[in-house]
C-alpha positions as a LaTeX table, in Angstrom:
\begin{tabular}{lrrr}
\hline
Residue & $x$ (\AA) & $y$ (\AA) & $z$ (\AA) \\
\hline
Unk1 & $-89.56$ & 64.07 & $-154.45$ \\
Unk2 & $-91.60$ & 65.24 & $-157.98$ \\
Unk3 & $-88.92$ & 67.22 & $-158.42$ \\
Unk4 & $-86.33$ & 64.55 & $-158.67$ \\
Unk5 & $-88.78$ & 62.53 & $-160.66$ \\
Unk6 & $-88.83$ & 64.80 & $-163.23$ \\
Unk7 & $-84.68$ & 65.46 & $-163.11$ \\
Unk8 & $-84.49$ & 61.87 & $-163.74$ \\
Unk9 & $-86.48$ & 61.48 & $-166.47$ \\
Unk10 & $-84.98$ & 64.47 & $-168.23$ \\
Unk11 & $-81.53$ & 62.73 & $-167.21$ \\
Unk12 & $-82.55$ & 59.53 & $-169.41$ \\
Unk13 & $-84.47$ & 61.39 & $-172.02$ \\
Unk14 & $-81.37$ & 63.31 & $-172.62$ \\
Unk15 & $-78.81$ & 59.63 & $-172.24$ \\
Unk16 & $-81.33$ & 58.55 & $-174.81$ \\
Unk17 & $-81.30$ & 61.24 & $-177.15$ \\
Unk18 & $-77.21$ & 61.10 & $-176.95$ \\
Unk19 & $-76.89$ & 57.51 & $-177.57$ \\
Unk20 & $-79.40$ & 57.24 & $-180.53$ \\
Unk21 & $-77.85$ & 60.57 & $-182.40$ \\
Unk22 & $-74.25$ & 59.50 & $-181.84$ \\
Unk23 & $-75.23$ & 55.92 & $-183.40$ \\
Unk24 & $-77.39$ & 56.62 & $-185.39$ \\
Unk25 & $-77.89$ & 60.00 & $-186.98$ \\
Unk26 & $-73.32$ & 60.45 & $-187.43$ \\
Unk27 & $-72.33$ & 58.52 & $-190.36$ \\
Unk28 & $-68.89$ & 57.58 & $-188.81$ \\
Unk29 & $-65.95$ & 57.39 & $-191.71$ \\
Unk30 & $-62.35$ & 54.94 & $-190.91$ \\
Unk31 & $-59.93$ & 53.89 & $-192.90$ \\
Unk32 & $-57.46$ & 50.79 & $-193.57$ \\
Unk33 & $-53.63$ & 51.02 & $-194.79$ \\
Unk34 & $-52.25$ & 48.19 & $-196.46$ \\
Unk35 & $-54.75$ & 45.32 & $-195.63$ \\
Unk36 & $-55.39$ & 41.72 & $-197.55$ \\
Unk37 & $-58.83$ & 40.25 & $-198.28$ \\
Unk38 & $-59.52$ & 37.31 & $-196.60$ \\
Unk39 & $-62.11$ & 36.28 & $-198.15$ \\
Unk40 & $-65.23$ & 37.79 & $-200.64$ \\
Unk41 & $-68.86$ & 36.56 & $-200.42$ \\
Unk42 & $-71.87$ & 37.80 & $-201.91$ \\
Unk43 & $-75.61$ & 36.62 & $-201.50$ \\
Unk44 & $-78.29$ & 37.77 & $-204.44$ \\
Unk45 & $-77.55$ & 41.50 & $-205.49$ \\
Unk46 & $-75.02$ & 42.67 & $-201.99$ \\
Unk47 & $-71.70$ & 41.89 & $-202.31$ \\
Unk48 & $-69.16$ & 41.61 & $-199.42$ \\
Unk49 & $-65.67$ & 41.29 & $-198.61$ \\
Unk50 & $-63.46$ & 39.95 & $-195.40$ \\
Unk51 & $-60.53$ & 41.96 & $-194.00$ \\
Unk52 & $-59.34$ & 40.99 & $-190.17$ \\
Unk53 & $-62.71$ & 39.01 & $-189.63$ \\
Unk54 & $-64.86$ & 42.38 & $-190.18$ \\
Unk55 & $-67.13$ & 42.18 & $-193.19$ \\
Unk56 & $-67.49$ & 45.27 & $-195.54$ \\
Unk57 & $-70.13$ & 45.35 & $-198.24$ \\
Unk58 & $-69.12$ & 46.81 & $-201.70$ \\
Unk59 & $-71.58$ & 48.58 & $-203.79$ \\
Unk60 & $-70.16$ & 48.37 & $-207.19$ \\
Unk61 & $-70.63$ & 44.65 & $-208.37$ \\
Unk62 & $-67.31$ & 45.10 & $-211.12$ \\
Unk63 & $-65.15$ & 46.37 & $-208.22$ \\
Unk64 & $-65.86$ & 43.70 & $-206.34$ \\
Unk65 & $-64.78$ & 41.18 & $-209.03$ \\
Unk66 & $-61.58$ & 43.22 & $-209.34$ \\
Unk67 & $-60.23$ & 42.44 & $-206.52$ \\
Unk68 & $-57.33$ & 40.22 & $-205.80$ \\
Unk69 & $-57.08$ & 38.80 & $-202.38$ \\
Unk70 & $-53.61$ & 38.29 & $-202.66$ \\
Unk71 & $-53.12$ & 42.23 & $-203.34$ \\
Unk72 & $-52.67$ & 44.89 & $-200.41$ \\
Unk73 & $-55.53$ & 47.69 & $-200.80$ \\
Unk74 & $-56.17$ & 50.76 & $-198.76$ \\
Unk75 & $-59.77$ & 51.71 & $-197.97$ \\
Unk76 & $-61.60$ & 54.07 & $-196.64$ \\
Unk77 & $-65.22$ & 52.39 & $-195.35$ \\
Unk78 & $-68.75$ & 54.42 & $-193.43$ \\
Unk79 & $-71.34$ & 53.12 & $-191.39$ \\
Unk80 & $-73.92$ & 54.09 & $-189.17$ \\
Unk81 & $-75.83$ & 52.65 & $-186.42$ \\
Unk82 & $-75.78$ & 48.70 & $-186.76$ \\
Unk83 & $-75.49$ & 48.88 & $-190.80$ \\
Unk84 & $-72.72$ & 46.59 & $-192.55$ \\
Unk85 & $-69.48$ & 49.34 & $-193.50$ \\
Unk86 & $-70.01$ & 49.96 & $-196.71$ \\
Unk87 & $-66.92$ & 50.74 & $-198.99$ \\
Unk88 & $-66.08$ & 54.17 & $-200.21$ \\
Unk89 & $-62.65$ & 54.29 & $-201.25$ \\
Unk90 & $-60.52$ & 51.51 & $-202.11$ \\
Unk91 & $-57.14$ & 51.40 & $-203.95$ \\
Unk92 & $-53.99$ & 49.22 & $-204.20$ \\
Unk93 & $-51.01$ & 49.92 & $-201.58$ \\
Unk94 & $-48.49$ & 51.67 & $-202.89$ \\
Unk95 & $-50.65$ & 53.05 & $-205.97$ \\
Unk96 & $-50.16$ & 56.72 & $-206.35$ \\
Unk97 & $-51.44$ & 57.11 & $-209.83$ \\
Unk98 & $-54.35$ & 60.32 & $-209.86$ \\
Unk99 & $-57.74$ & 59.36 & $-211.57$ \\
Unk100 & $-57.58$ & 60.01 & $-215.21$ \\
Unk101 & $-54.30$ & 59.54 & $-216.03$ \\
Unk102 & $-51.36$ & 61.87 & $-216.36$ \\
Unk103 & $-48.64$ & 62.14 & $-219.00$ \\
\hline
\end{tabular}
């Protein structure tokens, strides 16, 4: 019977450990094609947007007044444990243009 005790406790320590790394010790990484804001918020210095009822919080205050909900956008978004997805990547549908330019 102390023997069973102890296989069950190392059972849940074990659950436990799983469940808290995989939420919250992996930064988990997704990305949307060709999606519309609904809707953009922000409240004192966090600003936020609205794509299919999800809210995504964008770091960069002048990005965030860039965009155009009635413009398609590709993003790529991370998160971890219960955070708000926080923007990584974001760039108009369709825009294949490189960063800096090109001739």
């Amino acid at each position: 019977m102390r023997v069973a005790k102890w296989l069950l406790i190392i059972f849940f320590a074990l659950v436990g450990g799983y469940y808290l790394y995989t939420n919250y010790g992996m930064i988990h990484s997704e990305e949307l094609t060709s999606v519309q804001i609904e809707k953009k918020d922000h409240k004192d210095d966090a600003y936020y947007i609205y794509v299919d009822g999800d809210k995504y919080k964008v770091k960069n205050k002048n990005i965030w007044m860039l965009l155009d909900k009635e413009k398609n956008y590709d993003l790529t978004y991370e998160w971890y444990g219960q955070t708000t997805p926080t923007i990584k990547q974001i760039n108009q549908t369709g825009d294949h243009d490189t960063v800096g330019g090109g001739h």
